[in-house]
C-alpha positions as CSV (number, residue, x, y, z in Angstrom):
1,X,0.0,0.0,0.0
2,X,2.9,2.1,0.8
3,X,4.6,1.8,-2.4
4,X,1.0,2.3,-4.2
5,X,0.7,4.9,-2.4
6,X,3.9,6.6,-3.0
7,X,3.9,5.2,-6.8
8,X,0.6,7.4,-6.6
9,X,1.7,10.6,-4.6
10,X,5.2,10.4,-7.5
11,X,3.0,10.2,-10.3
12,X,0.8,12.8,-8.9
13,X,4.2,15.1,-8.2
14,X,5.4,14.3,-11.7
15,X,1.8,15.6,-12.6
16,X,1.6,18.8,-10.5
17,X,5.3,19.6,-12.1
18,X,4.2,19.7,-14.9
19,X,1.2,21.1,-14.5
20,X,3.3,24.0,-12.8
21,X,6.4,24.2,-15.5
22,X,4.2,25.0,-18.2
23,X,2.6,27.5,-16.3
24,X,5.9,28.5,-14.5
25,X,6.9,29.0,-18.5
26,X,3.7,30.7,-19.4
27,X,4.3,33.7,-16.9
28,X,8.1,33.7,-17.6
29,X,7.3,33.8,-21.4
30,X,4.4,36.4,-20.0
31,X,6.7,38.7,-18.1
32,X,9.7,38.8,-20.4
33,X,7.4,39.4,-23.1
34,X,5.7,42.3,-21.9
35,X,9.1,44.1,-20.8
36,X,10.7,43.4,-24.2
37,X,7.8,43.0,-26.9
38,X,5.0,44.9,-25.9
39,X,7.4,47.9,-25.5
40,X,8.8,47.0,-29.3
41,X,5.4,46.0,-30.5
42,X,4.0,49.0,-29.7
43,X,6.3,51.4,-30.8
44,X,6.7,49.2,-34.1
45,X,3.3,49.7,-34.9
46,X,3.1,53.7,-33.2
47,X,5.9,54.3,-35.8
48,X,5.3,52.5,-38.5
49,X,1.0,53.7,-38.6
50,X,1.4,57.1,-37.1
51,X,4.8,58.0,-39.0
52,X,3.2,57.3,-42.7
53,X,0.0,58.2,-42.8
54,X,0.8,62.0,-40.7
55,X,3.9,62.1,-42.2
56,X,3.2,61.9,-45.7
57,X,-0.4,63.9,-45.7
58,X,0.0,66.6,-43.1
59,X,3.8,66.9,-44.5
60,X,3.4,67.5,-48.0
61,X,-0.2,69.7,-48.1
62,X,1.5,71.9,-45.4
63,X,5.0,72.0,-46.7
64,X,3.8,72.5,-50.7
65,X,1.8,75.4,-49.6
66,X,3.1,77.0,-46.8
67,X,6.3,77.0,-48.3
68,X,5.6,77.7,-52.1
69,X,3.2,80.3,-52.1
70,X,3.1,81.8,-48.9
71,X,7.4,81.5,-49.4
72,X,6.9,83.7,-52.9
73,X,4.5,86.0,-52.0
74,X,5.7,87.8,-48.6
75,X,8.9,87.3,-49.5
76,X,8.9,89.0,-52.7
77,X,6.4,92.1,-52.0
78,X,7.8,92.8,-48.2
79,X,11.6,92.8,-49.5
80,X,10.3,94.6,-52.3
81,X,7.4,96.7,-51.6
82,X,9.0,98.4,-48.5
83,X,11.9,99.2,-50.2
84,X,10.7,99.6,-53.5
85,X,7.4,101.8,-52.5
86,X,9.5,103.9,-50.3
87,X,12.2,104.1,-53.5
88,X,9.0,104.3,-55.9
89,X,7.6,107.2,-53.6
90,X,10.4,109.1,-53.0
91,X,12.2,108.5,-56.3
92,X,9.2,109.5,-58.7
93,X,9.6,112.7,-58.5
94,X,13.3,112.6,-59.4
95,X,12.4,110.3,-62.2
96,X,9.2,111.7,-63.1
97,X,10.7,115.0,-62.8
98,X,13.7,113.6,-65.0
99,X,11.2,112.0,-67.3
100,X,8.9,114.8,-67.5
101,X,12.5,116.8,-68.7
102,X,13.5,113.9,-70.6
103,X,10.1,113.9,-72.4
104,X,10.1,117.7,-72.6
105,X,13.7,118.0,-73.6
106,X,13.1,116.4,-77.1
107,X,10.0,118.5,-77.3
108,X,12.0,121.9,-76.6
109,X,14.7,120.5,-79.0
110,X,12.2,119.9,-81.9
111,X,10.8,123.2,-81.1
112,X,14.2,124.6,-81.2
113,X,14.7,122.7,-84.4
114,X,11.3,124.0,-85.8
115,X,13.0,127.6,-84.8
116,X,16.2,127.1,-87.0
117,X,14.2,126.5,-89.6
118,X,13.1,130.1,-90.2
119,X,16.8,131.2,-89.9
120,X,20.5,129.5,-90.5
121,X,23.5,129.9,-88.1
122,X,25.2,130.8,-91.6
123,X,23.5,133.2,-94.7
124,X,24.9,133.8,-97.8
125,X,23.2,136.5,-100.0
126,X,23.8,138.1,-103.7
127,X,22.0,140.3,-104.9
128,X,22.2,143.4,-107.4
129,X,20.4,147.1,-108.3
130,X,21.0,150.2,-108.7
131,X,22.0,153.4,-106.8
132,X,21.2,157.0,-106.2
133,X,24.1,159.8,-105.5
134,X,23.9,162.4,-102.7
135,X,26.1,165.6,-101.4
136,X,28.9,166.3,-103.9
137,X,28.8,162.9,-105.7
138,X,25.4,163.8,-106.7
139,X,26.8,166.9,-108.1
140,X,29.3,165.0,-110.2
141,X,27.6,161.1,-110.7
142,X,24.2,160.7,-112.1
143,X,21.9,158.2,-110.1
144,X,21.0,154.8,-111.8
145,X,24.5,153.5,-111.8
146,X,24.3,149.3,-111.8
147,X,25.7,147.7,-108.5
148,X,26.4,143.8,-107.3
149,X,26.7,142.9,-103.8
150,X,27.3,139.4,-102.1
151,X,27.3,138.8,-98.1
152,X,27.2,136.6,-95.6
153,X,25.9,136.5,-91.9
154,X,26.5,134.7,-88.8
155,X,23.2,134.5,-87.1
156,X,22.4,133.8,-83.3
157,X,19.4,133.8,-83.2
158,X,16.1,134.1,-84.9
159,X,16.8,138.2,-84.2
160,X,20.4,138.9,-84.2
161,X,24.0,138.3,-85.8
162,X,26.5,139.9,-87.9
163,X,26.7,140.4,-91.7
164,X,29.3,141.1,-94.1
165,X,28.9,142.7,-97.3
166,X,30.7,143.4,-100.2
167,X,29.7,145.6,-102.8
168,X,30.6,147.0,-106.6
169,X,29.4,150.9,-107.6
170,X,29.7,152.2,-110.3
171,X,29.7,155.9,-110.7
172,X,28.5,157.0,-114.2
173,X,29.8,160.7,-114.7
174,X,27.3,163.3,-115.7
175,X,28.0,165.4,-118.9
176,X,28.8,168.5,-117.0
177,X,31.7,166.7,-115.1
178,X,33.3,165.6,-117.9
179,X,33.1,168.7,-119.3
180,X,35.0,170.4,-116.2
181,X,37.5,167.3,-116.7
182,X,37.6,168.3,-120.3
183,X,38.0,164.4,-121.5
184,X,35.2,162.4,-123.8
185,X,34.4,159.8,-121.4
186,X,35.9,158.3,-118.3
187,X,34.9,155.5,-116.2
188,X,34.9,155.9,-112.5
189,X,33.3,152.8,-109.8
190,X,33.8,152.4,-105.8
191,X,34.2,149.1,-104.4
192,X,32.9,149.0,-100.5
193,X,33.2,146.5,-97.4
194,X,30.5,146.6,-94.5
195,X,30.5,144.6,-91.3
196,X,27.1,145.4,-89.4
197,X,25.2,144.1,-86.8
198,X,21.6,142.6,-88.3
199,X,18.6,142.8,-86.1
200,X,15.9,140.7,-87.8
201,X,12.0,141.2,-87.0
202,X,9.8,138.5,-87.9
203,X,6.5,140.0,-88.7
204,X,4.9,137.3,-90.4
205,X,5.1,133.4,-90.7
206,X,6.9,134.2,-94.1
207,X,8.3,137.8,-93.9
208,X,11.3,139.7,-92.2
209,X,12.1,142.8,-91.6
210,X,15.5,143.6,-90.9
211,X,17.8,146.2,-90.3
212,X,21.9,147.2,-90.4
213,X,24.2,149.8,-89.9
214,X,27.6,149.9,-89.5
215,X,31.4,151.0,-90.0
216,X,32.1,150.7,-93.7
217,X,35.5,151.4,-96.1
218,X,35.2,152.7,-99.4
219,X,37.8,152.3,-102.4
220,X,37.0,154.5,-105.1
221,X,38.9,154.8,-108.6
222,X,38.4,155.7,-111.8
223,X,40.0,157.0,-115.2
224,X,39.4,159.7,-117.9
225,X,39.9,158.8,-121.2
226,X,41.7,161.7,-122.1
227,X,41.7,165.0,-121.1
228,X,43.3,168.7,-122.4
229,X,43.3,170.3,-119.4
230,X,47.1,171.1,-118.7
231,X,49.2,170.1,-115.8
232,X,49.9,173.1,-113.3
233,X,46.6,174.7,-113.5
234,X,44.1,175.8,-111.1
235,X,41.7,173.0,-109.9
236,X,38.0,173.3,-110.8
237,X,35.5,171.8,-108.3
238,X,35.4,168.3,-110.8
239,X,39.0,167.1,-109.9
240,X,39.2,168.7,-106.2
241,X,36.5,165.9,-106.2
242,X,38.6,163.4,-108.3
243,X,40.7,163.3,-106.1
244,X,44.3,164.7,-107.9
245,X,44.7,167.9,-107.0
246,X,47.5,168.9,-105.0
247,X,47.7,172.9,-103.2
248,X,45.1,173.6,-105.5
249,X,46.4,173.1,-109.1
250,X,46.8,169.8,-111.1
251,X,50.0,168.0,-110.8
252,X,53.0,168.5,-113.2
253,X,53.6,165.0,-113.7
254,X,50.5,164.9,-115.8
255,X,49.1,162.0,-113.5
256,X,45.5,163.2,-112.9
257,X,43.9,160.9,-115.3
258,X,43.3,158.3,-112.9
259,X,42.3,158.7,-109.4
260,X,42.3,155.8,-106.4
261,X,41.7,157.0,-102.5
262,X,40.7,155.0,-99.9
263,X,37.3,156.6,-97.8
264,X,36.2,155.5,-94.1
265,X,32.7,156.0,-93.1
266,X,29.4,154.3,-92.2
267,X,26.1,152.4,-93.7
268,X,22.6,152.1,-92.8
269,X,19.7,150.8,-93.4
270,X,17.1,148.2,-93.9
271,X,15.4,145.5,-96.1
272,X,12.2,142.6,-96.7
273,X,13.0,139.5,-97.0
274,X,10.6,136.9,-98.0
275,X,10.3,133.3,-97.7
276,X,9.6,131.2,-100.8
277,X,11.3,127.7,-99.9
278,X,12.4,126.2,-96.6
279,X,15.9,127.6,-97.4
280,X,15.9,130.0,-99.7
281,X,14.7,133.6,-99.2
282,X,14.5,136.9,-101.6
283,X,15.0,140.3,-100.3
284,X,15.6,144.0,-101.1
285,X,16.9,146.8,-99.4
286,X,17.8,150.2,-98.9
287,X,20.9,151.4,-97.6
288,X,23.1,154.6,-97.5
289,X,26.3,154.8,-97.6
290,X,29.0,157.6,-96.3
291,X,32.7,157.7,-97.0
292,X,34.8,160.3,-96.0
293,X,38.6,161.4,-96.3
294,X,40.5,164.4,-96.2
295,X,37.3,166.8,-97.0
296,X,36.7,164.1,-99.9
297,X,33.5,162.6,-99.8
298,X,31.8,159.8,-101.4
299,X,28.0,159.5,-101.1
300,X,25.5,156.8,-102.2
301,X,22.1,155.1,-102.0
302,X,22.0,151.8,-103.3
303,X,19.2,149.5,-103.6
304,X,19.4,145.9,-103.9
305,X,16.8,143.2,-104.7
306,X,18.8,139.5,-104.8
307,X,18.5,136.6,-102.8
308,X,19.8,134.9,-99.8
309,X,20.3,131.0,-98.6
């Protein structure tokens, strides 16, 4: 009975022991497990499902946007605008001031252009006439004699400049001069150079008028063709005139055929010009002239119709 009985209570210890191992093992297996793999299980799937699906949607919609366009937009206009409204306040006065000159500058130099266009900075003029004699060369020339004249001016402006003229007389002898000169014919011409001042008043879109005066130097010569007054005689009033008498009687050399003196004096006067092309102008004018040398004198009143570029 004993050894049944402890056969029995061995088996039944064999039993309990393993009834008690496995579940010895079970709580082991239990408590490892929860201090190792429910601390890596978890996380596993906490990183693994959280991570992804937060990650990728809330990342890239908040990222894209916020970054692209709200990136662009403040950081281009509030760099730019406060520095470029303050430089586009303060600085568009300077430029619009600068392109309000700029824009009137061309204006005012095609205005100034237009201007030009009634007058040159250089005139050249030729023209030709006739003129009438005063004092004692009216005494001695008849008027009508044929004259040529050419100038040219230096304008600057539409108003003023300087002109310089030169100018061929001629001085046809009356009949009662040659007959104090006692020759058949002679031929006698003065040859003069102005420099004036020119003041030009527009009075019209197409005419000027303009006026000049002046210094002025005369050259005046001539010769008789013959003559049979004789040498050492008294002057008469025709060659005190002429120009070759010396202490009151003609020279004994004979030489008072020809005369040449040189005369100082003054012009002035004034002429009409009209414009018929953009360059090209015709004119006349009136003018007298004074020359004046050792009680000689030498007096004229030309008039001159020609034209002027």
């Amino acid at each position: 009975m004993i050894r049944k009985f402890a056969a029995v209570s061995g088996l039944m210890a064999v039993l309990a022991a393993l009834c008690i191992l496995p579940n010895l093992a079970a709580g082991q297996d239990s408590g490892s497990q929860p201090s190792g793999s429910q601390p890596a299980q978890p996380p596993a799937p906490q990183t693994q499902a959280p991570q992804t699906p937060p990650q990728t949607p809330p990342q890239t919609p908040p990222q894209t946007p916020p970054q692209t366009p709200p990136q662009t937009p403040p950081q281009t206009p509030p760099q730019s605008s406060p520095q470029s409204q303050p430089s586009q306040t303060q600085p568009p006065p300077a430029p619009d001031s600068s392109q309000s000159v700029q824009e009137a500058s061309p204006e005012e130099s095609t205005s100034r252009r237009v201007k030009p266009r009634l007058y040159k900075n250089w005139n050249f003029n030729v023209g030709g006439g006739a003129s009438l004699t005063n004092g004692a060369t009216k005494t001695f020339v008849r008027g009508g004699g044929g004259i040529a004249a050419a100038g040219v001016a230096r304008n600057y402006s539409q108003y003023f400049g300087f002109r310089a003229d030169f100018q061929w007389d001629n001085l046809p002898l009356r009949n009662s001069a040659l007959q104090l000169a006692q020759a058949p014919g002679a031929t006698s011409q003065v040859y003069s150079v102005m420099l004036d001042p020119i003041i030009t008043l527009p009075v019209a879109k197409l005419w000027d008028v303009y006026i000049v005066f002046g210094p002025s130097y005369f050259h005046r010569s001539g010769k008789l063709n013959s003559s049979t007054a004789l040498a050492g005689t008294a002057c008469n009033p025709f060659f005190i005139w002429w120009g070759t008498c010396y202490a009151g009687s003609l020279p004994l050399d004979g030489k008072f055929l020809a005369e040449s003196q040189n005369e100082f004096g003054e012009n002035f006067g004034g002429g009409v010009a009209r414009r018929i092309r953009p360059n090209l102008e015709i004119y006349g004018e009136f003018r007298y002239l004074h020359g004046a040398r050792h009680g000689l004198t030498t007096d004229l009143r030309p008039i001159t119709v020609g034209v002027r570029w």
